[in-house]
N, C-alpha and C positions, 0 to 999 in steps of 0.2 A: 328669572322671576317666576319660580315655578308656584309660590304660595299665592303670590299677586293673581297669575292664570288662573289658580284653581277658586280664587275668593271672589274674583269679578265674574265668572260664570256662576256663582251662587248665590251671591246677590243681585247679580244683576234679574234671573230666575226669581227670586223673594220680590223686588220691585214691580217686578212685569205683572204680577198678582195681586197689586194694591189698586182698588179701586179709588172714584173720585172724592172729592169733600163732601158733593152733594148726596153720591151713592151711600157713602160713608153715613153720613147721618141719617140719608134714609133706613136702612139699612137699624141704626140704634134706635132709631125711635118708635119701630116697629112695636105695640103691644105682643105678649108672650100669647102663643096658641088658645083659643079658647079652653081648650079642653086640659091645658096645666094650669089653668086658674084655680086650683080647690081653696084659696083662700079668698071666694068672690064678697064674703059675708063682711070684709075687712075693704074701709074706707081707701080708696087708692091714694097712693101717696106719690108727687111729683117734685123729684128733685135736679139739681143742674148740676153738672162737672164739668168744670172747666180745666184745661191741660195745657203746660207749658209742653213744648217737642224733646223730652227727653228720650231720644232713641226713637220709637215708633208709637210711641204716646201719641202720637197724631196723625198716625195712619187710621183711616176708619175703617178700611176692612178689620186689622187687629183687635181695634177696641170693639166693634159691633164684635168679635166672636166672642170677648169676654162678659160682655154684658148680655147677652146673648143667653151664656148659664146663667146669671145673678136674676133675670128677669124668669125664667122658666121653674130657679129655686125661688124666689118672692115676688108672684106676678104684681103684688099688690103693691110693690114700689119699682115705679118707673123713673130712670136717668135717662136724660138727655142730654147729648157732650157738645161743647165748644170746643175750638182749637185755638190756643193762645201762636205767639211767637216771642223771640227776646227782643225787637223793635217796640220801642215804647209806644207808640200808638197803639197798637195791637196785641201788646204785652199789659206791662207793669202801669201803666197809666189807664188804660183800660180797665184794669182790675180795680186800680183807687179811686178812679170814677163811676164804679160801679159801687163799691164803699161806701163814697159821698154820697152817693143818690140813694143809700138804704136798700140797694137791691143786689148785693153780692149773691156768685154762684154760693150752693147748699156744698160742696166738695170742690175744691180746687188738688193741682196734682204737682206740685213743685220742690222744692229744698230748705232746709231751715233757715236759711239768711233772706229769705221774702217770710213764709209762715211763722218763724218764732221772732227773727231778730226787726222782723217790719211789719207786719198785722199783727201778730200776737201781741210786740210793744205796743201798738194801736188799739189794743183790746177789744178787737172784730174776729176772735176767734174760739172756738168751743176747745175748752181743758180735756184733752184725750189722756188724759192718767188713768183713767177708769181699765183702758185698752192693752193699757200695760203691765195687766198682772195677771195677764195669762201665761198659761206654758211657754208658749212658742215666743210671746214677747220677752219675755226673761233669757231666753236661746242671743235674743240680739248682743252684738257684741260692745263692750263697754263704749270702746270710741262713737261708735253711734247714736249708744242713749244718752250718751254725755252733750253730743251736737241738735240733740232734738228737745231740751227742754230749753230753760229758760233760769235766770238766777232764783225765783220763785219756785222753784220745781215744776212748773208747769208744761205741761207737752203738748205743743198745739202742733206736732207732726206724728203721725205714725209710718214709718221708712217701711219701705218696700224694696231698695237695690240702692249698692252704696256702688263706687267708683274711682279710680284714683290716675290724676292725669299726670303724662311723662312729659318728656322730650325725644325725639326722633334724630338720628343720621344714616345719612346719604350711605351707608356701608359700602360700595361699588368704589365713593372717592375715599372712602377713610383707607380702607386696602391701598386702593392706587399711591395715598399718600404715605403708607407707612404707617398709620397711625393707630390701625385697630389694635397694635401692641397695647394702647393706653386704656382699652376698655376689657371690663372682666364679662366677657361673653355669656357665661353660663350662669350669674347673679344677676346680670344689665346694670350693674353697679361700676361707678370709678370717681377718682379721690379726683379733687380740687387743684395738686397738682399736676394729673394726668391729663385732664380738659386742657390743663393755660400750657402743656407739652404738645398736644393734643391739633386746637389752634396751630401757636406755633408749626406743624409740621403742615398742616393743610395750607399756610400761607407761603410755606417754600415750596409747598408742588404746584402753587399758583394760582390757588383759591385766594382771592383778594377779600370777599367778604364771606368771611366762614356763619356768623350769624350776629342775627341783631333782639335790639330791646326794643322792641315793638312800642309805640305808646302814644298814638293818636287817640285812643281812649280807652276804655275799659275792656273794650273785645279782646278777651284773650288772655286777662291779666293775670289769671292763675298761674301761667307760665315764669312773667315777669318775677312777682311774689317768691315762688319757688326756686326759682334760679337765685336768687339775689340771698332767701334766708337760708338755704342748701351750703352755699359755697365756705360758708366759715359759721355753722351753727347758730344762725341769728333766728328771730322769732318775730315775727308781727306784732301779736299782741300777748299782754299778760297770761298766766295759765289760766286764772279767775275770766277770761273773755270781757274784762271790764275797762281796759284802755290799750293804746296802741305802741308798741314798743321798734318802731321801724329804726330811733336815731340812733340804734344799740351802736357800741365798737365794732361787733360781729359785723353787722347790715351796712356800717361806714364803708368798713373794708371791702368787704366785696363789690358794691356801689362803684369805688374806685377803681378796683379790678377793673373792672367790664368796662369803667372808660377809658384805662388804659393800655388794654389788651388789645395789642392790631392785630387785626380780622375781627373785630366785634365791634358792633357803630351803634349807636341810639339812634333812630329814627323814628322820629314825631311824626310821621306822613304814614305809617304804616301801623293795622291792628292786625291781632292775630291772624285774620282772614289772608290776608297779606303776605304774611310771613310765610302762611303755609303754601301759599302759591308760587312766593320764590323757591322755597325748599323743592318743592313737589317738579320744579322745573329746574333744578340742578343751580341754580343762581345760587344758595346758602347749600350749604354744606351738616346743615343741622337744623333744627326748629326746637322753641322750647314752648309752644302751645301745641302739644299735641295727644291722643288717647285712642283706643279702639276706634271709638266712630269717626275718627278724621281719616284711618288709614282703611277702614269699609265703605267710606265715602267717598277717597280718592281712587281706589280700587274701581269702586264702578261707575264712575262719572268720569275717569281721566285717561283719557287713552294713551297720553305723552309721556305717560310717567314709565320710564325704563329703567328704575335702578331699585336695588335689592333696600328697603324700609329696614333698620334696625329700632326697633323701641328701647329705650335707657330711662333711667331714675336719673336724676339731675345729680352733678358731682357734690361731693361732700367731704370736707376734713377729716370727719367724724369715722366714718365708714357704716354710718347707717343714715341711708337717705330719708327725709322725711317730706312725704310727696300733698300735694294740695289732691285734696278728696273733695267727692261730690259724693251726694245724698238726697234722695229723692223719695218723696213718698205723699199720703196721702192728708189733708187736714180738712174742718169742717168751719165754716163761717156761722159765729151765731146768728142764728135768723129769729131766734127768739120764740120757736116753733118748738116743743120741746119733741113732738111726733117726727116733724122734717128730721131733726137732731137725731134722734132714735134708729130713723131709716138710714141716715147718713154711716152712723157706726155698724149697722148692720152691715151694709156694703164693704166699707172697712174691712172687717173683719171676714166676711166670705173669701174676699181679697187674699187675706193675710195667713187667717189659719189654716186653711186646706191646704196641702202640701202641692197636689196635681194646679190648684188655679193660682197658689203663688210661684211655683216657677213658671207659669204662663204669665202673670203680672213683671216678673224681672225677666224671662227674655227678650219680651217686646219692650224692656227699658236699654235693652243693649251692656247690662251690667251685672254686676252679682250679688248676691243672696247679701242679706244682713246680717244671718243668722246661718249656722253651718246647714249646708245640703249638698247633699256629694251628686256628682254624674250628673248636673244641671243644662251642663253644656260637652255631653260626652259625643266626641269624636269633631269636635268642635275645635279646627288648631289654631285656629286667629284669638277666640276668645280664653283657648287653654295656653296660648302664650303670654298674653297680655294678662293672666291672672296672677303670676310674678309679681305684680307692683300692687296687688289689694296686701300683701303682708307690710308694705311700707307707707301706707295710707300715716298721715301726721295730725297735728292739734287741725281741729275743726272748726279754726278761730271766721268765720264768717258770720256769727252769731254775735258778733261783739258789737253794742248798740252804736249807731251811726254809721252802720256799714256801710249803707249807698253814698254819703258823703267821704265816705274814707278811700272808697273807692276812686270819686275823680280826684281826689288830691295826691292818691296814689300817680296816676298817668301824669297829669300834671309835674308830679316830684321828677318825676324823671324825664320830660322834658326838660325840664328846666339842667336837670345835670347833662341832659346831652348840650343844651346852648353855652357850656363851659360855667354854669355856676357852679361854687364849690359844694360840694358833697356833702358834708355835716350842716353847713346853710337848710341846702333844700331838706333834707329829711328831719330838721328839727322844723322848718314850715309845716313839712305835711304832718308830725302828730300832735303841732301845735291847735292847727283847724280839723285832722279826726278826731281828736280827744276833746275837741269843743261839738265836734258834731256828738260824739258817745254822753258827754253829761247831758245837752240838747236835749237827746231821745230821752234818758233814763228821769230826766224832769218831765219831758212830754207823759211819761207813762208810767206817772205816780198819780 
């Protein structure tokens, strides 16, 4: 476990240097030095950013050092930061009842399936097209700007670090069982019937539950998703992001697969969190929620963990995997301020264009560049291994309107196929009621 050794003494070092929540905002909300004020003649402007935990987005030592330059380049606009989480109290409900009450943060910091495909539809957000005809914006790469507008053309995200999530195995049992013959080590690529040979052999070395379908609720589901449209070329939703295409023949068959493949179970009692805790403890033999920050996470929080982590793209017929991507960046709430609005994109854009303070904005995201930038993360091997799978990043269909209902009919769908309902049943259910939730919205937000 000689990577494991060397990554939990390196993070564990980075952690030991974060200060507290309270330090932390102290710490931001500091006005800049009297004496870098040279713009005193200029009305100070107070704005709010709020931040879901992508990576260290919610460390506040990190964020007090970036704001830190932003405030000493424009004393005259001051930010002051929340910290969200993905617990809807404290998250996503928090934010729409800050919506409701007319008093939304000026900058929120999340992914375009909340900014474009759920406020933006809500039309609580300021049009960043303006922002995208810069140099450096045009550098972004297509699959990104294609995930950040809107079928209007509108952009109510500007991305700062994209991501692309795998699956993980036990490589320690895959040897002992024989089976790393089935994966192509030096791509982390392997075909659909190398997995169900794959299985198969970890069940005859006596691995009784090689892995599962997680689906007590949404925690995690990118895995699920992934796994399910990987195995035989299936696709969630249309390419247009306008409905939901789960009941394909592709997504039937594989659906079936995985209920019928011993060593793989559904279990409705279990979210990703879950999953990765069996994995992480030798009980599954694989995991299909997993990316960077689960194996930097487990690295320095899990002392137990003694077997060699391989990270893999999900199998695929095709032989090119197409992996569930994330996408993070920056958007502004209209507050109807047009001055607020103005400071807001300035930050933005401090953010974005400077070369030195956006690789300082995507490493504390724990992810990579939008736009090409070499030696970001040099001499970095956890993050230069895991960079293998940003070439295989797929459609960016989270944007497609009804997504937070698509989503539980998603877990749902598949409970209901682990309780032995048939298969084409449950997935003509689930895009019966996504596709009623996507007209929903796209009437809500005419």
């Amino acid at each position: 476990m000689k990577k494991m050794a060397v990554w939990a003494s390196v993070f564990a070092l980075a952690l030991s240097s974060c200060g507290t929540k309270t330090g932390g905002e102290q710490a931001m909300n500091q006005p800049a030095d009297q004496e870098e004020q040279t713009d005193s003649a200029l009305e100070p402007i107070e704005l709010t950013l709020w931040t879901y935990p992508v990576g260290n987005w919610t460390n506040p030592t990190n964020i007090a050092s970036v704001l830190g330059h932003f405030h000493r380049e424009y004393p005259n606009i001051h930010i002051s930061v929340e910290f969200l989480d993905y617990n809807n109290a404290t998250g996503d409900d928090r934010v729409q009842e800050a919506i409701t009450s007319g008093h939304p943060p000026d900058l929120i910091f999340e992914g375009p399936e909340r900014l474009v495909a759920n406020w933006g539809q809500q039309g609580v957000m300021v049009d960043l097209s303006d922002l995208w005809q810069s140099d450096h914006a045009k550098e972004i790469y297509d699959s990104v700007r294609f995930a950040c507008r809107n079928q209007n053309g509108q952009h109510y995200i500007f991305p700062v670090s994209m991501g692309t999530h795998c699956m993980a195995i036990n490589y320690d049992m895959f040897r002992a069982a024989g089976a790393l013959q089935y994966i192509d080590e030096e791509t982390r690529t392997w075909s659909t019937e190398d997995f169900i040979q794959a299985v198969e052999a970890l069940r005859a070395y006596g691995q009784q539950e090689v892995g599962v379908v997680y689906c007590k609720d949404q925690g995690g589901d990118q895995g699920t998703r992934a796994l399910v449209n990987n195995l035989y070329s299936g696709t969630f939703t249309d390419d247009a992001h306008t409905r939901y295409t789960a009941d394909s023949e592709e997504n039937i068959r594989a659906l079936q697969l995985l209920y019928d493949l011993e060593g793989i179970r559904f279990a409705p009692e279990m979210v990703g969190s879950d999953e990765i805790a069996q994995f992480c403890s030798s009980k599954l033999a694989m995991a299909f929620c997993w990316n960077v920050s689960m194996e930097i996470n487990q690295v320095v929080t899990n002392p137990n963990l003694d077997f060699e982590i391989l990270p893999m793209a999900f199998p695929t017929d095709s032989g090119q995997p197409k992996l569930q991507g994330g996408i993070w960046g920056f958007g502004i709430f209209d507050s109807g301020d047009p001055e607020k609005i103005r400071a807001a994109k300035t930050f933005i854009t401090f953010m974005t264009e400077n070369d030195s303070q956006y690789a300082k904005a995507v490493q504390i995201s724990g992810y990579w560049p939008v736009r090409p930038m070499e030696h970001i993360y040099t001499n970095d091997e956890l993050m230069n291994e895991y960079s293998i799978f940003t070439q295989y990043m797929g459609d960016y269909y989270q944007i497609t309107p009804g997504w937070a209902k698509a989503r539980t009919a998603w877990w749902t769908c598949l409970q209901k196929i682990g309780e032995g309902e048939e298969v084409a049943a449950s997935v003509e259910e689930f895009v019966s009621v996504a596709n009623a939730a996507a007209r929903q919205a796209e009437a809500d937000g005419q």
